[in-house]
C-alpha positions in Angstrom: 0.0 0.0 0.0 1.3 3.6 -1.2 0.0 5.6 1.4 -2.8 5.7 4.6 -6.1 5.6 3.1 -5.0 4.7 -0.6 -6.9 2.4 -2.7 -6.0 0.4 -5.5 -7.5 0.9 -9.2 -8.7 -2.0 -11.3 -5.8 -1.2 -14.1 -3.5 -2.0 -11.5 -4.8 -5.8 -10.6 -7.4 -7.0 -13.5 -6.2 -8.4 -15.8 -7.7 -7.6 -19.2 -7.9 -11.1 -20.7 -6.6 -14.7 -21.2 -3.6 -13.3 -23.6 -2.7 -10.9 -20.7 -2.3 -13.7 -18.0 -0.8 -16.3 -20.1 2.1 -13.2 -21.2 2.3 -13.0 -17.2 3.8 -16.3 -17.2 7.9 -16.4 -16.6 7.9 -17.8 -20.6 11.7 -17.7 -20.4 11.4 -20.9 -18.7 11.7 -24.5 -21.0 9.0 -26.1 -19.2 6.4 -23.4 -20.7 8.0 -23.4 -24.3 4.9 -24.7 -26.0 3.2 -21.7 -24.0 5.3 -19.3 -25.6 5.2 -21.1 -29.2 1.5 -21.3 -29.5 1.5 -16.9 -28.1 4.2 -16.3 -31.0 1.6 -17.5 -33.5 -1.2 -16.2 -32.1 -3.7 -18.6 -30.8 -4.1 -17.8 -27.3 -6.6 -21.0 -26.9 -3.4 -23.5 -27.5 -1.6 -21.5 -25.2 -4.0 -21.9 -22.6 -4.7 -26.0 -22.9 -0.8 -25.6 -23.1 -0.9 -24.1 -19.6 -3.3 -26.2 -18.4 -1.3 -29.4 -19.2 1.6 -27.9 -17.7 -0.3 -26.8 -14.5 -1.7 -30.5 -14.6 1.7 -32.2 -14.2 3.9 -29.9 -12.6 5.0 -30.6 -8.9 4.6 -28.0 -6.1 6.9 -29.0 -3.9 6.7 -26.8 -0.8 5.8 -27.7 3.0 2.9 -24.9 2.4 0.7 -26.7 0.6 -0.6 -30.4 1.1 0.9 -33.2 -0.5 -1.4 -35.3 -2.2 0.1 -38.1 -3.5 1.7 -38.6 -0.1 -1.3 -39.7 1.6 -3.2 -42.9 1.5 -6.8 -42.9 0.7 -9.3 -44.5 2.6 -11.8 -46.5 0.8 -14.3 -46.6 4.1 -14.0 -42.5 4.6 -17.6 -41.6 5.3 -18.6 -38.7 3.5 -21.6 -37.5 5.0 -20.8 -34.2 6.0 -19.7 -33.6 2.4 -23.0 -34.9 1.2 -25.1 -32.6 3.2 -23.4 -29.9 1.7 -24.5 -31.0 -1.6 -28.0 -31.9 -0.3 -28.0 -27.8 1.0 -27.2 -27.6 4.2 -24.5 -24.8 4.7 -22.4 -23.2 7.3 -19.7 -21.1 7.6 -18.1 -21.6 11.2 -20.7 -19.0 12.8 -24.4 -19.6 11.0 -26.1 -22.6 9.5 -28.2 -22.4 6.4 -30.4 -24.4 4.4 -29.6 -23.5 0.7 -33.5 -23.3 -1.4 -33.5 -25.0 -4.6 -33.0 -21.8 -6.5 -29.1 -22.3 -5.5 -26.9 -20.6 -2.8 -27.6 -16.9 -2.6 -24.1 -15.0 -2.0 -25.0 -11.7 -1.2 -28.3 -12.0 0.5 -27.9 -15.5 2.5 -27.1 -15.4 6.8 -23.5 -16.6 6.2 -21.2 -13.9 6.7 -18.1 -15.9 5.8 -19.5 -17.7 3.1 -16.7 -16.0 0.7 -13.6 -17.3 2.4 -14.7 -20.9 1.1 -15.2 -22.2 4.5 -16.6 -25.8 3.5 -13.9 -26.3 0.7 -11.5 -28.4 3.3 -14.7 -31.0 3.6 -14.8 -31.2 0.1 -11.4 -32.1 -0.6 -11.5 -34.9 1.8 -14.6 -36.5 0.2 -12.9 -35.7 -3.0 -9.3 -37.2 -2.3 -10.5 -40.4 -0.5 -13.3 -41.1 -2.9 -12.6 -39.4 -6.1 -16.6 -39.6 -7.0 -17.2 -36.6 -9.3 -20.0 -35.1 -7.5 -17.8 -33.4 -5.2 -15.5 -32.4 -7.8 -18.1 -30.6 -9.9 -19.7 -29.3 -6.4 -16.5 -27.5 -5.5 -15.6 -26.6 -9.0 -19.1 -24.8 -9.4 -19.0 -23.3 -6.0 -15.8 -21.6 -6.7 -17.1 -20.7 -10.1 -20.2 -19.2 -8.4 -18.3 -17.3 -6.4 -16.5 -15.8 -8.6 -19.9 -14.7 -10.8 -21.4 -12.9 -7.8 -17.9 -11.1 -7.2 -16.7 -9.9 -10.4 -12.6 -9.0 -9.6 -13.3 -5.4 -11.1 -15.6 -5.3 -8.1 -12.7 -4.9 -5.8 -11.1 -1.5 -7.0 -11.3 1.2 -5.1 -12.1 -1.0 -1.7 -9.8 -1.3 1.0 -9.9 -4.5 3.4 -10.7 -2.7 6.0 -14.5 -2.4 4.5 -17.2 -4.8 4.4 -18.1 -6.1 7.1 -21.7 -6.1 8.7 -22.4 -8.5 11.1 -22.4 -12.4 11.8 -25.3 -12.7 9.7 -24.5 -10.7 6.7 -22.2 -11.6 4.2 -19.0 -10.5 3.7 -17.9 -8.6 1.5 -14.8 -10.9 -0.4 -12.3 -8.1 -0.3 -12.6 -8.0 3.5 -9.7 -8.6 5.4 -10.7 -12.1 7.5 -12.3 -13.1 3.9 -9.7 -12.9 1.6 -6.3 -14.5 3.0 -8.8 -18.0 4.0 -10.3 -17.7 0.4 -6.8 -17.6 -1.2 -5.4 -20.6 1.3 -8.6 -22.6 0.5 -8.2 -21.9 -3.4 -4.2 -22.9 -3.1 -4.9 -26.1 -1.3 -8.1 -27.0 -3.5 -6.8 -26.5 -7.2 -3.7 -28.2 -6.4 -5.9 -31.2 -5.4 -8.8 -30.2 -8.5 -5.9 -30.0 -11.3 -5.8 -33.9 -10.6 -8.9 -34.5 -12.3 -10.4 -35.1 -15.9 -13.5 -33.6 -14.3 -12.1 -30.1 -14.2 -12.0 -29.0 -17.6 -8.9 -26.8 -18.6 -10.9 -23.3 -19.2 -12.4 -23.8 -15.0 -8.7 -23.8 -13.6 -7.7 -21.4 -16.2 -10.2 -19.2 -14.6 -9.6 -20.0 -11.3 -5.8 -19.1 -11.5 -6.6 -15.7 -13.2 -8.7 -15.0 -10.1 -5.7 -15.9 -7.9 -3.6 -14.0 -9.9 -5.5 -10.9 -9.6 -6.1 -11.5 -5.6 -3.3 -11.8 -5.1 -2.0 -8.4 -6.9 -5.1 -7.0 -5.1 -3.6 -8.2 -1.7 0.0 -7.4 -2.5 -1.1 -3.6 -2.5 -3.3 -3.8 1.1 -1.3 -6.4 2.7 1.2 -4.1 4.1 -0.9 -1.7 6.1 -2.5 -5.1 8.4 1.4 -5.9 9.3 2.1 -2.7 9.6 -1.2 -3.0 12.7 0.5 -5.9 13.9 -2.8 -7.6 13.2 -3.6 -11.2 13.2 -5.2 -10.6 9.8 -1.6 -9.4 8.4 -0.4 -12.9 9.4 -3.2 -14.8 7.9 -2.6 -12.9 4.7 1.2 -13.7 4.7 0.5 -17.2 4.9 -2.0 -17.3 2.3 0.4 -14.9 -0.4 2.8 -17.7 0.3 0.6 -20.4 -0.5 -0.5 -18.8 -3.6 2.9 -18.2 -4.8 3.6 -21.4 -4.5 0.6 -21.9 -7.0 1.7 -19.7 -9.0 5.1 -20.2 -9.2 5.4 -19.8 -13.0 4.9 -16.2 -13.2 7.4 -13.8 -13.8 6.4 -11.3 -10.5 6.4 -14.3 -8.5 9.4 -13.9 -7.3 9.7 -10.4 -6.3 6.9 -10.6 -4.5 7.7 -13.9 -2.6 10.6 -11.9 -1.4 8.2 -9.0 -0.7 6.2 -11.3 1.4 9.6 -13.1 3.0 10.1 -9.0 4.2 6.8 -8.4 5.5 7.4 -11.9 7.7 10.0 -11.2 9.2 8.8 -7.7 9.9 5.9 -9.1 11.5 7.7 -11.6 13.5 10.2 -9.0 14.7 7.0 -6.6 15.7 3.7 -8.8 16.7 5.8 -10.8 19.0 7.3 -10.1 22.5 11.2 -11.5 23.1 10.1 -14.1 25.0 7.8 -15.9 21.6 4.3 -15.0 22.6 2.1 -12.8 20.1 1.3 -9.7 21.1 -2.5 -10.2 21.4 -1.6 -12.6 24.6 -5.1 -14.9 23.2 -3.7 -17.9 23.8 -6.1 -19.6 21.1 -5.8 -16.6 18.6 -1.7 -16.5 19.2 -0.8 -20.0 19.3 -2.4 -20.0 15.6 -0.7 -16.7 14.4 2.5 -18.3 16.3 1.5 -21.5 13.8 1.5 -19.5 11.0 4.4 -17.7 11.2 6.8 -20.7 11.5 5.2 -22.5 8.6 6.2 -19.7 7.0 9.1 -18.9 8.2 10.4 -22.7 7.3 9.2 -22.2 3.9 10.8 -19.3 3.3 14.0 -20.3 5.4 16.5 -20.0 2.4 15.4 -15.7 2.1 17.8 -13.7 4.4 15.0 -11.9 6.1 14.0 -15.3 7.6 17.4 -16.3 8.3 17.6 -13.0 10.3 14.7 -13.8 12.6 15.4 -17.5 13.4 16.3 -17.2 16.9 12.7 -15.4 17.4 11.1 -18.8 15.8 13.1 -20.6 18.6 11.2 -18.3 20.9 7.9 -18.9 19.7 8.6 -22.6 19.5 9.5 -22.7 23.4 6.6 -20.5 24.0 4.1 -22.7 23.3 6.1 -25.4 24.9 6.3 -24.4 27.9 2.6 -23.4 28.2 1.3 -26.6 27.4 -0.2 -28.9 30.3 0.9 -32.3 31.4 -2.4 -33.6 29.2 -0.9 -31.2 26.5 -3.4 -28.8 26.3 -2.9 -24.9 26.3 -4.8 -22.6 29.0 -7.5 -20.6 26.9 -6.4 -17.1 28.0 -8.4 -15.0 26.3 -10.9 -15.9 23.6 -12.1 -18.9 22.0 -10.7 -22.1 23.0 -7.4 -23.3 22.9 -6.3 -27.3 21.6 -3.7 -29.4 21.9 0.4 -28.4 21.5 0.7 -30.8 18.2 -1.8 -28.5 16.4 0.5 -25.3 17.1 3.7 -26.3 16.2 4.7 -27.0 12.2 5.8 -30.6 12.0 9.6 -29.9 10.1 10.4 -26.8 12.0 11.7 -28.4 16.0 14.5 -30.3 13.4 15.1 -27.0 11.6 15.6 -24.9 15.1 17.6 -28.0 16.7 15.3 -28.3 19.2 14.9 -32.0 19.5 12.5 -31.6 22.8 10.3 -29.6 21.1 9.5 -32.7 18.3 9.0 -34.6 21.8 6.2 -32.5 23.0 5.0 -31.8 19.5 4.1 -35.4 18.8 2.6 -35.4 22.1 4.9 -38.4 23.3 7.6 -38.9 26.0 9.5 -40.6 23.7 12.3 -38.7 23.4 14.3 -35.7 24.9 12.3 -33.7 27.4 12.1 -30.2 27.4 15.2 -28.9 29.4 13.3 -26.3 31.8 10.8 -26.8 34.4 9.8 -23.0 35.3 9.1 -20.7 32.4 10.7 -17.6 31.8 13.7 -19.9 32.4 16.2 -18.3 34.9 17.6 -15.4 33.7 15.0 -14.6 31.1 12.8 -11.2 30.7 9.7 -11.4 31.5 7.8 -9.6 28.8 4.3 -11.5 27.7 3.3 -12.0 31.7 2.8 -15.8 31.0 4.6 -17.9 34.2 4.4 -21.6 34.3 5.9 -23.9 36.8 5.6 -27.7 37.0 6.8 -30.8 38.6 8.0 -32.3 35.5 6.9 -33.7 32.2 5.7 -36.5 32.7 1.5 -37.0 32.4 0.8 -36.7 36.0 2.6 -34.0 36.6 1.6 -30.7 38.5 1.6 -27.9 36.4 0.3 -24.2 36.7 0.2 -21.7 34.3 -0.8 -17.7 35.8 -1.8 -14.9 33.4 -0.6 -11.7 34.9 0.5 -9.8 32.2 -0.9 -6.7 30.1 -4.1 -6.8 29.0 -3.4 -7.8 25.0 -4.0 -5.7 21.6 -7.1 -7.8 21.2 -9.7 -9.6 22.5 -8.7 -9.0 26.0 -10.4 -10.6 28.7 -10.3 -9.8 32.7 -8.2 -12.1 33.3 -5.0 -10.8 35.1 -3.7 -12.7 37.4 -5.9 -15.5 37.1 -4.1 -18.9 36.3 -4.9 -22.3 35.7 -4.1 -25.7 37.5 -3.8 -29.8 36.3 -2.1 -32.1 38.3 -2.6 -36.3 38.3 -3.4 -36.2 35.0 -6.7 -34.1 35.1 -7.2 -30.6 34.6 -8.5 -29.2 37.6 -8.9 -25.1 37.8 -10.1 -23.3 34.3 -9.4 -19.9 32.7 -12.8 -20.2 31.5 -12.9 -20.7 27.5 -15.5 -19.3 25.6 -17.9 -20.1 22.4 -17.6 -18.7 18.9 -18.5 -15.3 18.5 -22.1 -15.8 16.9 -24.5 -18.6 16.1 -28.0 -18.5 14.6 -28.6 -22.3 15.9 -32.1 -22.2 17.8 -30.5 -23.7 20.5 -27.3 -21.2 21.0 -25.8 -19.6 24.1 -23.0 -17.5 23.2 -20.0 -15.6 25.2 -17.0 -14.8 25.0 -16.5 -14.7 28.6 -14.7 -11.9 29.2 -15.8 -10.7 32.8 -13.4 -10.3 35.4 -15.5 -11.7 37.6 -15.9 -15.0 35.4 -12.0 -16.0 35.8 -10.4 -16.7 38.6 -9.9 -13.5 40.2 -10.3 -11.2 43.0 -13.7 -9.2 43.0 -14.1 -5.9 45.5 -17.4 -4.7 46.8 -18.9 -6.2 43.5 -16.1 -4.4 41.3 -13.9 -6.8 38.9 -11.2 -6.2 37.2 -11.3 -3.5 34.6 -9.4 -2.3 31.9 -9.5 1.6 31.5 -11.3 4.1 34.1 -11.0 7.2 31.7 -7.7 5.3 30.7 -6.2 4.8 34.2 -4.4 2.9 35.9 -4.7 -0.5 34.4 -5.3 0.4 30.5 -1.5 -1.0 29.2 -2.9 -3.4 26.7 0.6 -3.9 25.7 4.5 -3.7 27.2 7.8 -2.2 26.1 9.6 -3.3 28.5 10.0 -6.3 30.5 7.8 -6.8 33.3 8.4 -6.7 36.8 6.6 -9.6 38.5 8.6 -11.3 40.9 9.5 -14.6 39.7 12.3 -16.8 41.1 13.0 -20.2 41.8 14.9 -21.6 44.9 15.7 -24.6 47.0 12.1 -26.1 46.9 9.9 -23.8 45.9 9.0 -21.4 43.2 7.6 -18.2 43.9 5.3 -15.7 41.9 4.5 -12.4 42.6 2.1 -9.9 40.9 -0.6 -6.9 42.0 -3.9 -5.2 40.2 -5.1 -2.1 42.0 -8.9 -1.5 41.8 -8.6 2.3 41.7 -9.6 4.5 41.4 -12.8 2.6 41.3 -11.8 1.2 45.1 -8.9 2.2 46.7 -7.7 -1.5 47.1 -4.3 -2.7 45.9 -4.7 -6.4 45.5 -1.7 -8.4 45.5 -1.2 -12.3 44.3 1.6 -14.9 45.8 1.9 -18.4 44.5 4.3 -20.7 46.3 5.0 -23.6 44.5 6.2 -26.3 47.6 8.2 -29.0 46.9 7.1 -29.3 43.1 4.1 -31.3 44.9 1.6 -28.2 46.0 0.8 -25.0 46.0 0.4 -22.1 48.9 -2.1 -19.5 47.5 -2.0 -15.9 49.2 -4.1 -12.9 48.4 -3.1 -10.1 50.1 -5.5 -6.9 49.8 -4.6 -3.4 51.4 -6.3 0.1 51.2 -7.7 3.0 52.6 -11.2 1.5 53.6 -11.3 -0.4 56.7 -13.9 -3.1 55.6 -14.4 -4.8 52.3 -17.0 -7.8 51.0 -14.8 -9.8 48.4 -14.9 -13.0 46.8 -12.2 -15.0 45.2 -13.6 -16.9 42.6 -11.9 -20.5 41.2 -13.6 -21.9 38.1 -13.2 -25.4 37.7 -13.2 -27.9 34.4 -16.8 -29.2 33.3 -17.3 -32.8 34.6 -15.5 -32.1 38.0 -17.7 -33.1 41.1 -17.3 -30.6 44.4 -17.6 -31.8 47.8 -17.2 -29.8 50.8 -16.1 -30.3 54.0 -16.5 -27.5 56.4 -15.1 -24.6 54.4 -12.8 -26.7 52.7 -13.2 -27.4 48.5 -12.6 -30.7 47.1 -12.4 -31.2 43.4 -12.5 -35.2 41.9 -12.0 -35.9 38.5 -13.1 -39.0 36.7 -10.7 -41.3 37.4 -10.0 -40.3 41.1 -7.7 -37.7 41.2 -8.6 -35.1 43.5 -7.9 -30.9 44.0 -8.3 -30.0 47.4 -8.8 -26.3 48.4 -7.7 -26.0 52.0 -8.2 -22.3 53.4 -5.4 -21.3 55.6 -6.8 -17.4 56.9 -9.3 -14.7 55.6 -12.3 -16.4 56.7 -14.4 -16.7 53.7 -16.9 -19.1 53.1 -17.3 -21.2 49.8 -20.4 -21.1 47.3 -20.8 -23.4 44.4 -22.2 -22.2 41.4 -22.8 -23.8 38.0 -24.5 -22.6 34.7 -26.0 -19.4 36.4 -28.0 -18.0 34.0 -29.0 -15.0 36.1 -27.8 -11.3 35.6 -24.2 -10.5 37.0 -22.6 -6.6 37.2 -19.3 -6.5 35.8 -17.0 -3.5 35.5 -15.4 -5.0 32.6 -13.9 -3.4 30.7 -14.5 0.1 30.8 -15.0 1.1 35.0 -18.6 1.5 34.3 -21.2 -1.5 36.1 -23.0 -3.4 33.5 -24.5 -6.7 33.3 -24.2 -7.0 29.7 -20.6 -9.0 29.9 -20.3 -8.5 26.1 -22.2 -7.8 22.7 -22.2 -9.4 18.9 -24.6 -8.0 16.7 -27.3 -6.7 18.9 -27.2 -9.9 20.9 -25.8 -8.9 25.0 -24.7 -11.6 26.5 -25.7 -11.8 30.0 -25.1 -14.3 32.6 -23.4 -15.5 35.8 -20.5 -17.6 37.0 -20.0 -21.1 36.2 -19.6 -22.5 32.8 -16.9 -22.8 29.8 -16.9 -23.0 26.0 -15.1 -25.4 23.7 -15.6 -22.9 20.9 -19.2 -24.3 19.5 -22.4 -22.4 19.7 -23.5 -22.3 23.2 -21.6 -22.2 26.7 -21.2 -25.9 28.7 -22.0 -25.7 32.7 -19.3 -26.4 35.1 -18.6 -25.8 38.6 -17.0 -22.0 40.3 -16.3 -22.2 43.8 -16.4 -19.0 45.3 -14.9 -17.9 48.7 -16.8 -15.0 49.9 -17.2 -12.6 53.1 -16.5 -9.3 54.8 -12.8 -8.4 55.6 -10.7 -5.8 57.3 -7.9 -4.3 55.4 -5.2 -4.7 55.4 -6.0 -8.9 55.0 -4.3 -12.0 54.0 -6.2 -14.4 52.1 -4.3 -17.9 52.1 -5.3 -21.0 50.8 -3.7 -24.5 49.7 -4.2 -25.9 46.4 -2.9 -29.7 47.3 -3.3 -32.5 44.4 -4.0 -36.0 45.3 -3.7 -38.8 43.5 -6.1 -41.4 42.9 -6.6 -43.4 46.2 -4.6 -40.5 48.0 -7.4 -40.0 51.3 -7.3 -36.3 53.0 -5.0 -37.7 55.5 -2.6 -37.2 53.2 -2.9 -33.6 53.3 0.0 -31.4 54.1 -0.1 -30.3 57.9 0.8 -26.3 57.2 1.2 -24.5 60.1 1.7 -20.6 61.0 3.7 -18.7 64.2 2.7 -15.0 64.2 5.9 -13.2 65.3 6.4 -9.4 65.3 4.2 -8.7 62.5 5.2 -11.2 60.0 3.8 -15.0 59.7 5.6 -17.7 59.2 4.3 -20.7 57.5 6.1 -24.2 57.9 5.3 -26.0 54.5 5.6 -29.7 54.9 7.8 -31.0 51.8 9.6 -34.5 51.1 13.4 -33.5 52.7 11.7 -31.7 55.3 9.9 -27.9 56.0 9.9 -25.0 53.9 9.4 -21.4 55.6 7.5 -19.2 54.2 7.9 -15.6 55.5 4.8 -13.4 54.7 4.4 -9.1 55.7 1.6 -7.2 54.2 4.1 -6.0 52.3 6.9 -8.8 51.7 7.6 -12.1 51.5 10.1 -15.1 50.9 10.6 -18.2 51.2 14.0 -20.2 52.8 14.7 -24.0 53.5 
């Protein structure tokens, strides 16, 4: 892009006919001689089949794009999803839709990404493993169709920062979230389609001249979404490189693969902190940019920009390492909901980095070298996303927590600082809760994104949760230029993290967080709130995993899994009492985000979402119940909430349990921490702390 606010004319993206792409070809090159020969003499159509044959045969070999005749088909693969798109029944990741016999409607149907080709990946399937010709000619007229109701001219003069309406609209295709899918799902389906007798040569003639003139379209607007640092700018990276790939054979094909190779490494060196995580700290949304970006980054290893940003690809890698949980799972900080490790990190790329633990953890096996760190930053390392984990080990029992007490993000933030997540024995046990997709027109839908302080697990004052901006102070850094300045360390026996949130100048309360990490076998919980009021109602909220039962026992929290494992919650001082809540439809005031009380948590479309504690999403079209403990009362300031967070493993009884003691002496507290080669101290003041053998 030439400047802010520029748009592109047609002259400079349409092409003006079949000679006009078939000159655009790199004709210097022997394999396209009879391409050249039959353009000499003028007849354009033997060109073109000339083309076409050449397009048929020629290998694409490049880790970007799938490799078909690598895989085995399967000659039971049931294709029943595929059918029911043929039968009509559409969706497009947010809205279902029954298509009338009159044929799919692309302005005027509810699917509002129905132009990024989101069904094409359940056509190639049905396509590869069965090679029937109805879902051949399905997909080839659906792209076709496409491109009818969205003449290329169309796009002049249109930025991709326009059209968009809502969940329920569709799209405009020159949108940004439309076009960089559209271009991955037409790279990956015409290098399956040109496979075929089915597909005659004039339909993937046409297709590549619309992936031609896309892709000049999106070489012009790409620059100002990395310039944003957006997720979008990554997505269309990704998808410029796949389409290059496709289009190899052109002669601006390689200026602007090396255009792109820039723009990756710019947006590596810029939309990620030092430490590998994206700057939009979503742990869903990031560890997919962060998936991305090394696929690209290994594809275009041999460019020098790439070469230049390796040891930031080494980053990311660890990154997602070392937030992944004993059952391999990320914590869903943020939006959506976030999977396993093996879907975040690019099969070749561990070999390429020479990080042999990292194709351990990839494959999801502990066959192989381990990672080399249990605590994450690593000693010595900057603290810059606000991620911390800590674990026991790496084997699948393990104890493992991961806290979130960094800035806010640049997107889809969520009041969520300082909230963490726990799994031990196997089980996940305490939930950042995850949320649904964004919007659903399913008669049966619940949808929210979850964002409400109050929702995670969290500290809530006099009914005020966290909150971002109060006429933009204190807490509105949504991103960091500098490393943080949590306290994090690691000693004989313990690990310790340290980190505050202050609730003016809603409430002048400064809340402040310690985890103690005992022994690699438990964990000592203290919440220590001060202020200028004397008295205070709060309630510390801990959302658990869906399927957990909770048992109490006095004001004590037990969590079991299936299969026995158990979480016990065993409070220590503060004198709160415990309430179970679960699916809680009922309203619920939030100051999230903005300081101002509200019990609309969030709003898509029209549609608030309004509800109360207890429940998670696994990013369909409606929340799932599952159990919040919250420990609520009046308090004094300054007070000391302390609590243990004690894993036990199946068959483990509460006699078990870890007999903590205290000794008040001159102000401070000193806790006696039972561990395996014998007592940990830890020292507590309102205002310090530390921990000694």
């Amino acid at each position: 892009m030439t400047a802010s606010g520029a748009t592109i004319s047609a002259e400079e993206f349409v092409l003006p006919d079949r000679e006009a792409f078939l000159r655009g070809l790199d004709l210097t090159r022997p394999e396209l001689t009879a391409v050249n020969a039959a353009l000499e003499r003028g007849d354009v159509e033997a060109a073109g089949r000339a083309c076409a044959a050449h397009f048929r045969a020629r290998p694409f070999a490049s880790p970007l794009l799938t490799d078909w005749s690598a895989l085995t088909r399967n000659p039971d693969f049931e294709a029943s999803r595929a059918d029911g798109l043929l039968a009509g029944h559409m969706w497009d990741g947010y809205s279902v839709y029954e298509v009338p016999a009159t044929g799919l409607d692309w302005h005027a149907s509810p699917l509002s990404c129905v132009t990024r080709f989101p069904v094409l990946g359940t056509l190639r399937e049905a396509i590869f493993h069965t090679g029937d010709a109805k879902y051949i000619r399905w997909t080839v007229d659906h792209i076709l169709g496409y491109m009818n109701a969205y003449p290329i001219q169309d796009f002049a003069g249109h930025t991709v920062r326009e059209g968009w309406v809502s969940h329920t609209t569709v799209a405009k295709p020159w949108y940004w979230c439309m076009i960089p899918e559209r271009l991955t799902e037409l790279s990956e389906t015409i290098n399956l389609l040109r496979r075929y007798p089915q597909v005659a040569d004039e339909e993937l003639l046409r297709i590549l001249e619309q992936m031609v003139q896309e892709v000049a379209y999106l070489r012009f607007e790409i620059k100002s979404q990395v310039d944003a640092r957006h997720n979008g700018g990554c997505a269309m990276i990704y998808s410029m490189a796949q389409a290059l790939t496709v289009l190899d054979d052109f002669q601006k094909t390689p200026e602007w693969r090396a255009y792109n190779a820039q723009l990756a490494a710019q947006y590596l060196h810029e939309a990620f902190y030092p430490d590998g995580m994206c700057i939009e700290l979503t742990t869903a949304y990031s560890a997919s940019v962060s998936l991305f970006q090394q696929g690209m980054a290994y594809a275009l290893r041999d460019e020098e920009a790439i070469q230049a940003v390796r040891g930031k690809v080494r980053e990311m890698v660890t990154c997602l390492v070392a937030l992944t949980d004993p059952t391999w799972w990320l914590p869903s900080f943020g939006d959506l909901y976030a999977h396993q490790v093996g879907s975040y990190i690019e099969p070749p790329v561990p070999r390429w980095l020479d990080l042999p633990w990292a194709e351990t953890v990839r494959r999801q096996t502990f066959d192989g070298p381990l990672p080399p760190f249990t605590e994450w930053p690593v000693k010595g390392q900057a603290q810059w996303c606000g991620y911390y984990t800590m674990r026991s080990g790496w084997e699948p029992n393990a104890r493992y927590m991961a806290v979130d007490a960094g800035p806010w993000g640049t997107t889809h933030q969520h009041g969520d600082r300082l909230s963490f997540v726990l799994t031990a024995c196997g089980a996940k046990f305490i939930i950042d809760p995850s949320s649904t997709r964004y919007a659903s027109n399913e008669p049966d839908a619940f949808v929210s994104r979850q964002p409400s302080g109050f929702l995670h697990n969290t500290i809530t004052v006099d009914g005020v949760d966290e909150f971002m901006s109060h006429h933009r102070v204190p807490n509105d850094d949504r991103e960091t230029k500098e490393p943080l300045r949590n306290r994090w360390e690691t000693g004989d026996g313990y690990t310790l993290f340290v980190g505050s949130y202050a609730f003016a100048p809603l409430k002048p309360v400064r809340w402040e967080r310690r985890i103690l990490f005992v022994d690699r076998s438990y964990w000592l919980l203290q919440d220590i709130l001060t202020g200028d009021k004397p008295g205070e109602r709060v309630e510390q909220n801990f959302q658990f995993e869906a399927g957990l039962q909770i048992t109490f026992q006095d004001n004590m929290t037990m969590a079991a899994a299936p299969g026995d494992a158990r979480l016990v919650l065993l409070p220590l001082s503060g004198g709160l009492a415990p309430q179970l809540s679960g699916g809680d439809r009922n309203p619920h005031t939030t100051y999230w985000p903005s300081g101002t009380p509200t019990t609309v948590l969030a709003s898509e479309d029209n549609h608030d979402q309004i509800h109360g504690r207890g429940w998670t999403g696994r990013g369909g079209h409606k929340l799932i119940p599952a159990p919040a403990v919250t420990y609520v009362g009046s308090i004094r300031l300054p007070a000391s909430l302390t609590l243990a967070l004690v894993p036990l493993e199946p068959g483990q009884g509460l006699n078990t349990l870890p007999e903590i003691t205290l000794q008040t002496i001159s102000g401070k507290t000193v806790w006696s921490l039972p561990a395996r080669d014998g007592c940990l101290q830890f020292v507590t003041r309102v205002e310090s702390c530390f921990a000694e053998p």
